[in-house]
C-alpha positions, 0 to 999 in steps of 0.5 A: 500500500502506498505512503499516500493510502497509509495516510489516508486510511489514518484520516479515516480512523481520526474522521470516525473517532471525532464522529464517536466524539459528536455524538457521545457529546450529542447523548450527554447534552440529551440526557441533560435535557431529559435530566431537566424534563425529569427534575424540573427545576429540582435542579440548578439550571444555572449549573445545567446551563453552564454543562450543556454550553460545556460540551457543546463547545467541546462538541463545536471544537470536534465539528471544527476539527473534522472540517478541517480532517475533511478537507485534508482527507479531500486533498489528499484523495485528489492526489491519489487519484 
C-alpha cells in the first residue's frame, strides 16, 4: 500500500473517532435535557446551563476539527487519484 493510502486510511480512523466524539457529546447534552424534563427545576439550571454550553463547545471544537480532517482527507484523495 502506498505512503499516500497509509495516510489516508489514518484520516479515516481520526474522521470516525471525532464522529464517536459528536455524538457521545450529542447523548450527554440529551440526557441533560431529559435530566431537566425529569427534575424540573429540582435542579440548578444555572449549573445545567453552564454543562450543556460545556460540551457543546467541546462538541463545536470536534465539528471544527473534522472540517478541517475533511478537507485534508479531500486533498489528499485528489492526489491519489
Amino acid at each position: 500500500m502506498s505512503e499516500e493510502m497509509l495516510k489516508y486510511e489514518q484520516l479515516v480512523l481520526e474522521e470516525d473517532e471525532l464522529v464517536s466524539k459528536i455524538h457521545t457529546c450529542q447523548t450527554a447534552i440529551n440526557a441533560v435535557m431529559d435530566a431537566v424534563l425529569k427534575e424540573g427545576k429540582s435542579l440548578h439550571m444555572l449549573m445545567v446551563e453552564d454543562v450543556i454550553t460545556m460540551v457543546h463547545g467541546l462538541e463545536i471544537d470536534c465539528q471544527t476539527n473534522l472540517l478541517h480532517l475533511r478537507l485534508k482527507k479531500f486533498l489528499l484523495a485528489y492526489e491519489i487519484r
